[in-house]
Every structure is written in structure tokens, then in C-alpha cells.
N, C-alpha and C positions, 0 to 999 in steps of 0.2 A: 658304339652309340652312347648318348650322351643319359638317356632313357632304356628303359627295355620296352619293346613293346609290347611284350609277356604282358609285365608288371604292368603295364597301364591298361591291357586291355582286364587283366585279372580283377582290379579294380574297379572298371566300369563295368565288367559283367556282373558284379556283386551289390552293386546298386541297382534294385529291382525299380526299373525305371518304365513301367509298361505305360503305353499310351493311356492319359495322358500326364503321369506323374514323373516327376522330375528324377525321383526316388532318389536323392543325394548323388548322380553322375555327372550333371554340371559345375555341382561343387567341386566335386574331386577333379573334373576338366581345368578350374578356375585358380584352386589351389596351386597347382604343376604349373600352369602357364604363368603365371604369377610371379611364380618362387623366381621364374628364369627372366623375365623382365617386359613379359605382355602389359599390356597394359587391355586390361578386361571388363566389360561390361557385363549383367546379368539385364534379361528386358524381357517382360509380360506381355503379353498380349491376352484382351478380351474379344468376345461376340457373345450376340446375343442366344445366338443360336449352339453353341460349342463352347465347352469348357477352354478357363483360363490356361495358356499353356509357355513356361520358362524357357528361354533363348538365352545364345551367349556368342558375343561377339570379340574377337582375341584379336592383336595386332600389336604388332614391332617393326622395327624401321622407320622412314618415311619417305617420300616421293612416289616417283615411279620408275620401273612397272612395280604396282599393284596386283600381286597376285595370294589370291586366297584357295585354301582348301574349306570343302562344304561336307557336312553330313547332321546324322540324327544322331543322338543317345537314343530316343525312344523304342523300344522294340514291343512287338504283340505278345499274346499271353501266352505262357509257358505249355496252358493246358494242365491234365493231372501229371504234377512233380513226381508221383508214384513212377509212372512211365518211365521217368529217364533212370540214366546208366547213372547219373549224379546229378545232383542236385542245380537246378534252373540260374539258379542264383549263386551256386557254389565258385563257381570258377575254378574248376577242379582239374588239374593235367595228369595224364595217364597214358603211357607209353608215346608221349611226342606232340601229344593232343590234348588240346585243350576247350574243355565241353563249358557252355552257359551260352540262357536266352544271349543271343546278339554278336555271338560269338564272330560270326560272317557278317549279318545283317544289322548295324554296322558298326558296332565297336572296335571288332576287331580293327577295320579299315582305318579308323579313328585313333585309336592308337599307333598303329603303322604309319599313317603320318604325324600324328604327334612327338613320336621317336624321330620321325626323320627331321622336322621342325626346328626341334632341341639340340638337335644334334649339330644342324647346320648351322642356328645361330651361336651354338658355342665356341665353333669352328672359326667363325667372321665375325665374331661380333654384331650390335645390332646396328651398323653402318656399314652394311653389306650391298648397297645398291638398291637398293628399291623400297616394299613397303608385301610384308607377309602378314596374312589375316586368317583367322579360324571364325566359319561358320557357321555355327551348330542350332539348332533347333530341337525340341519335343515333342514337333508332330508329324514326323511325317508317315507315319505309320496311322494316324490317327485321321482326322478330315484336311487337316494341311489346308487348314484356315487361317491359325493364330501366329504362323512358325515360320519357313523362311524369305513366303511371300511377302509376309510384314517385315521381317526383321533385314530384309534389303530395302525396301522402302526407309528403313530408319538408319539404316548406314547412308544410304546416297544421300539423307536430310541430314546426317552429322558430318559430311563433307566426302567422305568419303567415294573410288573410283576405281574400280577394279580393270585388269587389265586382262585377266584371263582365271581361270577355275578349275579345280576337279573334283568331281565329288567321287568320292571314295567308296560308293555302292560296290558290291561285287558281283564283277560284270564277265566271271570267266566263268564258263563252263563246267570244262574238266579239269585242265592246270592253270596255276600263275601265268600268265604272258601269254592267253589266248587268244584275247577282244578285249580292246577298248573299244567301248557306246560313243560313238562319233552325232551321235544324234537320235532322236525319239519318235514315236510314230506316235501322235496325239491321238486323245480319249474323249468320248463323247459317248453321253449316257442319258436315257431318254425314259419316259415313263407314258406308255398310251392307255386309255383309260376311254371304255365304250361303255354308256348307261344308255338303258332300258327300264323298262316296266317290270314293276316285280309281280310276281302274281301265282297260282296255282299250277300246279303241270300236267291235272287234268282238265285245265282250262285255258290253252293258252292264247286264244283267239283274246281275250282277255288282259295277255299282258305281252310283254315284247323282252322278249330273251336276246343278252347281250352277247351271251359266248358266240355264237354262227359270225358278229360283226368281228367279235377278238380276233378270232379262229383267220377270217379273210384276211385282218389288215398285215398277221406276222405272219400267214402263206406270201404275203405282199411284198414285206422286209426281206422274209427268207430265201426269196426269189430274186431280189435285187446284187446285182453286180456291181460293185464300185468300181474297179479301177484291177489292171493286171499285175501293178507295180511298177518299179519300175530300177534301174541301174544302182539307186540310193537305198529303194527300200524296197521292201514284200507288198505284198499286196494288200490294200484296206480289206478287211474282215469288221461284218456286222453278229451279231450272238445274241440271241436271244437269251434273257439269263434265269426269268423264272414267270409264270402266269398264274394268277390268283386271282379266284371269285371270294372266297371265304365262305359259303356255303355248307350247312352239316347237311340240311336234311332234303331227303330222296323228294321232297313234293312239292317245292319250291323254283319258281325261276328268279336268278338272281337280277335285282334292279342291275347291279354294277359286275365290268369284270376288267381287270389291270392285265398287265402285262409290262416286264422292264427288259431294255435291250443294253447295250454297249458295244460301239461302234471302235476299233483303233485304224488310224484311218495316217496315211502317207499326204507325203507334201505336195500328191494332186490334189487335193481338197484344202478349199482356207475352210474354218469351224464355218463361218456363216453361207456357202457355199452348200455345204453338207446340211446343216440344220434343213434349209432351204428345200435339197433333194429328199430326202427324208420327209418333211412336211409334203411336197407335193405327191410324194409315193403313197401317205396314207389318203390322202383326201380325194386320190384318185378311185378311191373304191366308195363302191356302190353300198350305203349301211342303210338306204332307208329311213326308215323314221329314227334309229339311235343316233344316239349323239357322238361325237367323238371329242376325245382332249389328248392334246399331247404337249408333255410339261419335259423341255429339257433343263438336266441339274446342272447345278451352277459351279462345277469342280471340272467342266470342259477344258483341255487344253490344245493347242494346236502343234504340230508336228515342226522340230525343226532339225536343220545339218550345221555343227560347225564347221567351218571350211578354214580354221587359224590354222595354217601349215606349221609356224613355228611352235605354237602348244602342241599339236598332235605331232612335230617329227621330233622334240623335243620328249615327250614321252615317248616315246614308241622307241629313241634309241636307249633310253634307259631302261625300258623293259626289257630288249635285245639283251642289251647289257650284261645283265643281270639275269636271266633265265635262259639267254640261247634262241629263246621263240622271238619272232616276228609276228607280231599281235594281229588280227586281223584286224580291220575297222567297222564297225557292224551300227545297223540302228535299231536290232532286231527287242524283244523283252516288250515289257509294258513299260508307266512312267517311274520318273521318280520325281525328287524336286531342281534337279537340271531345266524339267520346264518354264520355273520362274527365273533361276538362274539366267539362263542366254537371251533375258531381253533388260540383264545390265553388261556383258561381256561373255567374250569367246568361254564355251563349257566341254570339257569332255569328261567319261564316265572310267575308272579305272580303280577295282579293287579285289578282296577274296574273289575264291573259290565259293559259288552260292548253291552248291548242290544241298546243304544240309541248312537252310536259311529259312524261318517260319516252321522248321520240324522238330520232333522227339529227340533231343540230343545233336540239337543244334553244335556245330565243331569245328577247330580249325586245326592245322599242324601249326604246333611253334613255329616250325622251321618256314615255312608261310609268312608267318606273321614279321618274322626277320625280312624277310628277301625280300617282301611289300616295302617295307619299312627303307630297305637298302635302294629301292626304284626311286620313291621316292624322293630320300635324300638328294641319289646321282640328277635326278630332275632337276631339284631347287641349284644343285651346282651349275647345270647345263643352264637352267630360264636364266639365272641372274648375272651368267657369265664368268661361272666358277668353273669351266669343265676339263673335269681331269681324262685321261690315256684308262 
């Protein structure tokens, strides 16, 4: 390799980069990519609502195919550093392994193709056939507002056309070369909200208690069947996630009481489809005189399938390759940002092992982060029509 992928991810583990600070991991992306002849962008994005959050867009070659790899620097918070076996931020290897926030979730993955990236344009030069891109964002761990929904809005306005993607989430299991995420099962998350009378609770003729209407409308949800799934995907699941009146004391009935759910829901349902079943499921019960609201959030995404034969048999023989397995094809897990991804080009999901990803001693083996790194590489030879025996 032209890189380690150690050394790179050792690096961006040690840049304490938590959602949503950049913590000097971009830089060190920008530098590397840099040195060898990207030509690289750094790009802000604001709202009003969520913090300012650093992007970086990498690119060498030019024409087509256009293909880019995708991922985050940003990872969530360590938690008490006491906890781990070493330190969050260390980037510390020990018997094979190598421990730091982001290690899996997704540095490491990031690194393993940044090694493979460098490797191959050192190999070909940057007149290799087509047009290779790195897409990195810092939020997507965060509200995945400011990050790589925007920052593809701003490449297809700076001309740019990509022809296919992966983003480097880790999407195995238990070993390297178990599943690739061929597609997502969309998210949709709702807030229902039943007001009443507030008033005394030795009085309640009085006033009108909202809990009995709560209580009905999520027997309502809880009761509702989406769909059985089907040959692409599981089956849509609704979950109620938490119910709060806010309420201390014993002698009161509360004006107000919430409730929030989250739906992940298959390619039987379009989003407006589903909002739609959902609204007529609550409005179908009986509250009386309370009121009802139902406020859906605005981070909904809708479920989709790659069907690029050549992306997905193109990976899949470089995973063989390389580890022996024949990966399965799966659309199973929650989101990532593949969602915004597949409505500029073909996307699939292929990275670490994510058993230790969001935990105490988050970890990867070296020897992983190699053989990632070597998929990879065998990939960019196979897409751009380098493929070796």
C-alpha cells in the first residue's frame, strides 16, 4: 500500500472530532489527499436550527465513470474515558487491535479506502480512466442537516456527476465479507400530542385528563400492522419510543401528554403514503372533547434498493477475493447517509466489522483494517477496468 491504513486511521482517531466538531480530522484528511494530488475543497454549511458543521470534498482524474467513496469523520461521545481499556482519543494498538472513538464507526472504514485510493492512483497515475471523489461530512452522527445532504447539492452545482458510490459504514456482523447494505429500510418519526383540561384530581368533572386519550391512540399504533415484508426487505416496524406528561405531583391532572414513535418502514410504503396511514389510524379514535396534534419530524427518509449489477458484482467479487466469503446482500440495520446519497447515483454499503461501534472500547483488528483496505483497492482495479487474476 501506498498508505497504511493503521497510520491513517491512528490519526483520525486522535482527532477528537465529536459531533459536531471537526476536531482537526478533516485537516488531516485534506493534508494526505493533498500531498498526492487531489485537488480538495473544505465547505460549511449553516442552519438555523443546528450548528455550523465542516465538509470535504476530494477528487482526481476526470470524466467518466465518476465514482466516489462517502463517509463521516464525526463520531458520538466517548462517554467516561475512565471506562476504556485506553484512552478515546489515543489510538492505541494492543495485541492486533486497535482501540479509539470511531475506530469501526467510521474512521477506520475511511482510512481503508483512503489507503486503497492512494494506492491505486499511485499505481496509474491520475489518468486512470475516469474521475475518483471522497465524500466526507461531520454530521452524520449529529442531525445530518448541514453535511452530506448539502454538500451533494454543492458538488452537482460545481459540475460535478457521479456514477456510482460506497459508503464505508460497517455493515458486517461478525466477519469482514459478510453483507453488503444493497439498500435501506426508511425512517419516519412522529410526535402525537393530546391536550386537556388541567385541573384537580379530586375534581375531575372539572377538568379533562389527557392520559385515557394518549393511552388509546398508542393501543391504536401498537396495534397497527404495516406490511409482512417482503423478498427485499423485513417487515415495516412501528415502536413507540417514549411518553411524557411531565407531571411531579400526585393531585393534579395534566393539561398536556406526548408521546413519540419511529416507524422503519420497507419499499411497500412511499413516506406520504405512510404519514397519511398513520394520520387516519389516529384520528380514527374516539378523544372527545381532547384535542389531538400530530407533528411529523422533518429527518424522514424513504426506503430504497440499488439494483447497479455492475457496482454490486463488482464488489462482491472483490470481497470474495479477498476474504473467501460471498457477502450476502442485505437491507436490514437502520439509516445512514446512503439515503441522500441514491437520489444522485447507484449506492451500496460496505465496511468494518460494527459489533464494537457507539461502545466502551470501541476496536478494530489491524489486520481488518488491511484487508478492507485490499477490497477496496481490488474494486477501483475491477470499476475502472484494471482487473487483475
Amino acid at each position: 500500500m501506498a498508505a497504511s491504513a493503521l497510520d491513517i486511521a491512528t490519526t483520525l482517531i486522535r482527532c477528537p472530532s465529536v459531533t459536531p466538531e471537526e476536531g482537526g480530522a478533516l485537516a488531516a484528511l485534506e493534508a494526505l489527499l493533498e500531498n498526492k494530488g487531489f485537488r480538495v475543497n473544505r465547505v460549511t454549511f449553516q442552519d438555523d436550527e443546528t450548528p455550523d458543521v465542516e465538509n470535504l470534498f476530494a477528487t482526481i482524474g476526470s470524466g467518466a465513470p465518476h465514482f466516489v467513496f462517502a463517509g463521516h469523520t464525526d463520531v458520538v461521545p466517548a462517554g467516561n474515558a475512565s471506562d476504556w481499556s485506553h484512552g478515546p482519543f489515543e489510538g492505541a494498538v494492543a495485541d492486533g487491535v486497535l482501540f479509539g472513538r470511531g475506530a469501526v464507526d467510521m474512521k477506520g472504514g475511511i482510512a481503508s479506502f483512503a489507503a486503497a485510493a492512494l494506492d491505486f492512483v499511485s499505481e496509474r497515475g491520475a489518468d486512470f480512466g475516469g474521475t475518483l471523489s471522497f465524500l466526507i461530512t461531520g454530521d452524520e452522527e449529529g442531525p445530518a442537516v448541514n453535511g452530506t445532504v448539502k454538500l451533494l447539492k454543492w458538488a452537482e452545482a460545481q459540475g460535478h456527476s457521479f456514477d456510482a458510490c460506497i459508503v464505508g459504514e460497517p455493515t458486517n456482523p461478525s466477519a469482514l465479507g459478510d453483507t453488503i447494505k444493497v439498500g435501506r429500510r426508511g425512517s419516519l418519526s412522529g410526535i402525537v400530542t393530546v391536550t386537556g383540561v388541567q385541573g384537580h384530581a379530586a375534581y375531575p368533572h372539572l377538568a379533562d385528563n389527557p392520559i385515557p386519550g394518549l393511552v388509546k391512540l398508542m393501543a391504536a399504533l401498537n396495534a397497527l400492522k404495516l406490511d409482512d415484508g417482503n423478498e427485499r426487505f423485513e417487515p415495516s416496524n412501528l415502536e413507540i419510543v417514549t411518553v411524557d406528561v411531565g407531571n411531579p405531583a400526585f393531585n393534579v391532572i395534566p393539561a398536556r401528554a406526548e408521546a413519540r414513535f419511529n416507524i422503519r418502514y420497507n419499499d411497500t410504503w412511499t413516506l406520504d403514503g405512510l404519514k397519511q396511514k398513520i394520520t387516519e389510524t389516529l384520528e380514527a379514535a374516539d378523544l372527545g372533547s381532547l384535542k389531538l396534534d400530530l407533528t411529523f419530524k422533518r429527518d424522514a427518509s424513504e426506503s430504497f434498493l440499488t439494483n447497479d449489477e455492475a457496482l454490486i458484482a463488482t464488489l462482491t467479487d472483490a470481497v470474495e477475493a479477498e476474504t473467501g466469503r460471498r457477502p450476502e446482500l442485505s437491507t436490514g440495520g437502520g439509516t445512514s447517509d446512503a439515503r441522500f446519497i441514491k437520489n444522485y447515483c447507484p449506492v451500496v454499503e460496505f465496511g468494518l466489522v460494527g459489533q464494537t461501534m457507539h461502545k466502551v472500547d470501541e476496536c478494530v483488528a489491524v489486520a481488518d483494517l488491511d484487508r478492507l483496505a485490499a477490497i477496496y483497492k481490488r474494486f477501483l482495479d475491477g470499476y475502472f477496468g484494471h482487473i487483475e487474476a
